[in-house]
C-alpha positions as CSV (number, residue, x, y, z in Angstrom):
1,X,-91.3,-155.4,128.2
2,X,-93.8,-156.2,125.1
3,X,-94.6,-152.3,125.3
4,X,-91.4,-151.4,124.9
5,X,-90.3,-153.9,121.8
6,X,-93.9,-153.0,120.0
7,X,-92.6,-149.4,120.6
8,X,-88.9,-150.4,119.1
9,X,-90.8,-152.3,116.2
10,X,-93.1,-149.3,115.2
11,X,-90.1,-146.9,115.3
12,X,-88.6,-149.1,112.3
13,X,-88.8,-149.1,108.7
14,X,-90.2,-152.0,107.0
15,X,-93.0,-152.0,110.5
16,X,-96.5,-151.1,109.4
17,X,-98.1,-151.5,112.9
18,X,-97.7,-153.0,116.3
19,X,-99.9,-153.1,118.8
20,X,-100.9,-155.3,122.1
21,X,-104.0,-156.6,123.5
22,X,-104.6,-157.6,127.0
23,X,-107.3,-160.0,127.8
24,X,-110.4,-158.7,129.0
25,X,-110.7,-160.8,132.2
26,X,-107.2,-159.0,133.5
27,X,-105.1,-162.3,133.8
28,X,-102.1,-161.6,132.3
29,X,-103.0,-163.2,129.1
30,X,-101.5,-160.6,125.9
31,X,-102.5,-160.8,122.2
32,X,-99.6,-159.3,120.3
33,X,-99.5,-157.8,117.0
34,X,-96.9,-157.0,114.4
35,X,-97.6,-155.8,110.8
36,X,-94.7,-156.1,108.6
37,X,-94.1,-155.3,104.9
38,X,-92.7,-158.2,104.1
39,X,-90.8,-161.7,105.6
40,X,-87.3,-160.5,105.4
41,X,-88.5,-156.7,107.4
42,X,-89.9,-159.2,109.8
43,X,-86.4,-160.8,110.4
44,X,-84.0,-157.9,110.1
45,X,-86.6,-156.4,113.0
46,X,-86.8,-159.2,115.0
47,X,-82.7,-159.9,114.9
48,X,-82.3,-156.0,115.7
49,X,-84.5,-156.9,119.5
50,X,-82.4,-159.9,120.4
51,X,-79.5,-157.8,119.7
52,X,-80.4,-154.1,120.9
53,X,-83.4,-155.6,124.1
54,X,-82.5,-158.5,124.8
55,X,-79.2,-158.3,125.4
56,X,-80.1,-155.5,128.5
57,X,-83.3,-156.9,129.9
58,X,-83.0,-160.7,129.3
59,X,-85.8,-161.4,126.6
60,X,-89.1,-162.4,127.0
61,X,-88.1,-165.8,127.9
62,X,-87.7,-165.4,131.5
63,X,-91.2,-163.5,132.1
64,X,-93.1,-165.7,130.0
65,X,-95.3,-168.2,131.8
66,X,-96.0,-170.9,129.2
67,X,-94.7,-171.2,125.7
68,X,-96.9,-168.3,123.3
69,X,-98.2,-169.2,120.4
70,X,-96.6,-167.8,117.7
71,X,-98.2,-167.5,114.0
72,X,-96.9,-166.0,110.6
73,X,-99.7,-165.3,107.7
74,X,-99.5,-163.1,104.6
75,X,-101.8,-161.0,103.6
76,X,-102.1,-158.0,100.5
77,X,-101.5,-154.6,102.0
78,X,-104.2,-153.4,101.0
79,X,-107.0,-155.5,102.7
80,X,-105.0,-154.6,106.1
81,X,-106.9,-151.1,106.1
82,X,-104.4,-149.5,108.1
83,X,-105.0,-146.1,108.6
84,X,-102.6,-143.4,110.5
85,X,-105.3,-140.7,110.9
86,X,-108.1,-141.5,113.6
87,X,-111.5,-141.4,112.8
88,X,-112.4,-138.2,114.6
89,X,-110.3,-136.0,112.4
């Protein structure tokens, strides 16, 4: 289920970069990541999932097992040094 809204958020305009995380000792612990453009992308996007996901699987809610901790920060574009090509082309 986070696969599958990362993969919804990339596929939008206004999403620089999504990604997940797991935890290296394989106990269902996730760091998630979302790169935005800007606070208002971030809402239209995340109002699209409750309406488009949500509604057919449920939400996150139900799988969860404690509440996540959830952060928003700014940041310049630029110093994000996202780049589409890999490093071995």
């Amino acid at each position: 289920m986070l696969e599958v809204r990362q993969e919804f958020k990339r596929r939008q305009t206004g999403c620089l970069a999504a990604w997940i995380a797991p935890s290296t000792d394989g106990h269902g612990l996730f760091l998630v990541h979302s790169v935005f453009t800007d606070q208002k992308s971030w809402k239209r996007i995340s109002e699209m999932i409750v309406k488009k996901l949500d509604t057919k699987d449920g939400g996150l809610e139900g799988v969860i097992g404690g509440p996540p901790l959830v952060g928003l920060f700014e940041s310049p574009l630029e110093s994000l040094n996202l780049s589409t090509t890999s490093e071995n082309e």
